[in-house]
N, C-alpha and C positions, 0 to 999 in steps of 0.2 A: 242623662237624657240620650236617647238612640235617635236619631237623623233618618227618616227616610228620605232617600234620594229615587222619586220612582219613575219608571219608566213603563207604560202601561203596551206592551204588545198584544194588539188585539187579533185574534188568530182569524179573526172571520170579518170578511166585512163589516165595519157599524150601520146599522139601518133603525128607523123610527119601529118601535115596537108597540101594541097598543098595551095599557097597564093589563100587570097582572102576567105578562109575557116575560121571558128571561133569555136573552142574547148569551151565548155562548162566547166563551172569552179565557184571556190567558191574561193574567199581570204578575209583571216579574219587580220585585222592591229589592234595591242594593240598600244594606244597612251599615251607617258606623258609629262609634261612641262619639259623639261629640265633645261631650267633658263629662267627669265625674270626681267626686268631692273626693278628695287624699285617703279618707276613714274607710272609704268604699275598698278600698284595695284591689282596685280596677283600673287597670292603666289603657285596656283597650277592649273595644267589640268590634266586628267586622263580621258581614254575613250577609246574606240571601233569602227572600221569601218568595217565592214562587205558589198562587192561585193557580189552578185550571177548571172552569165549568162547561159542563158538555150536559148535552141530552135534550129531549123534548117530553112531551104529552105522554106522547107512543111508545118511546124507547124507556124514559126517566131519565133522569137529572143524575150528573153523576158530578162531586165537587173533591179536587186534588189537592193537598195543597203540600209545601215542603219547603223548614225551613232549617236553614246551616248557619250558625254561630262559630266563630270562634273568639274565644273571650283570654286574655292575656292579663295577668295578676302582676303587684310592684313586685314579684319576685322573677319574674320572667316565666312563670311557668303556663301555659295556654290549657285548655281545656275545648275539644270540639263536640257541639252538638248538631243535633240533626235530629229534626220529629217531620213526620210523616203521617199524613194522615187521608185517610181516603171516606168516602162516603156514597151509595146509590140510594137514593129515592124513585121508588114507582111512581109511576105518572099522577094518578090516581092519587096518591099518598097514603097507602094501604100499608105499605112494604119499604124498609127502610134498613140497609148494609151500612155496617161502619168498618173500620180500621184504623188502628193508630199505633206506630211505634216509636221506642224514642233510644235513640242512640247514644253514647260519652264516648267520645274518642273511640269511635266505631266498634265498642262494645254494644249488643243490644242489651237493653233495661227493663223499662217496661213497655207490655205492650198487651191492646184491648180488641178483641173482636168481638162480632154479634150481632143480631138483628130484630128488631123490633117489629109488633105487627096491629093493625088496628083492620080486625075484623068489619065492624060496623062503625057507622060514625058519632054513634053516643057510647060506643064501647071502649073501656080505657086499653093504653097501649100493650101489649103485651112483649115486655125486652127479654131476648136470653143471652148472656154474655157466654160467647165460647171458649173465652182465655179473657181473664179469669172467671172460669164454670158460675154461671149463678142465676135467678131468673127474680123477674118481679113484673109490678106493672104501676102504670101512672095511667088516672086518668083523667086529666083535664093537658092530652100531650098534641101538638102538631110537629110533623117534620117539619127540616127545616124548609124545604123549598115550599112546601104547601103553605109555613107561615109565612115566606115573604111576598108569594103571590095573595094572599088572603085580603079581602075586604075589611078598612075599618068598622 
């Protein structure tokens, strides 16, 4: 089991929002293993999560987020990770930027870009991935900010 010990710094004043609004915010979570079963071959975790949300209406929503592991084996040998991941939403929720990469002991791995687009709003999504090249579409899709601001 991983322990969050969190610590929420809120980079902008807090203030009453009416629903459907999204406050701009930073929370950073120190993590560590707590315990784990002998079979696991896991003697330790210890790591950092770090959120970042920024944007508005006008601008778009943009959501950061990054997090650092280091996991330590009963042989003493550690492995560090680090994924990365970025995201913009147009206000509107028309237009939707991703990124994600994901580090081993500061090797990079894999990693995903691309962007998604929804024309109309009965029209399904249209995604193109830039890395790894590929295109499709979904459609019954909402970004994410448009889902979390959306009405029951």
């Amino acid at each position: 089991m991983v322990a969050f010990g969190g610590a929420c710094a809120l980079a902008y004043q807090a203030q009453a929002f009416p629903a459907g609004k999204l406050a701009p915010h930073r929370a950073i979570y120190e993590m560590t293993l707590e315990e784990a079963r002998s079979a696991s071959g896991i003697t330790g975790i210890d790591g950092r999560m770090v959120f970042e949300f920024t944007g508005s209406a006008c601008d778009g929503y943009s959501l950061n987020m990054r997090m650092v592991t280091q996991m330590t084996d009963s042989q003493g040998q550690t492995n560090l990770t680090d994924l990365r991941s970025s995201t913009w939403e147009q206000g509107d929720g028309k237009k939707f930027r991703f990124q994600s990469a994901q580090y081993l002991n500061e090797k990079l791995g894999d990693v995903t870009m691309g962007r998604a687009v929804r024309a109309a709003p009965q029209e399904a999504v249209k995604v193109k991935l830039s890395q790894p090249a590929r295109r499709s579409s979904i459609s019954q899709a909402a970004f994410s900010f448009r889902h979390s601001t959306a009405s029951p």
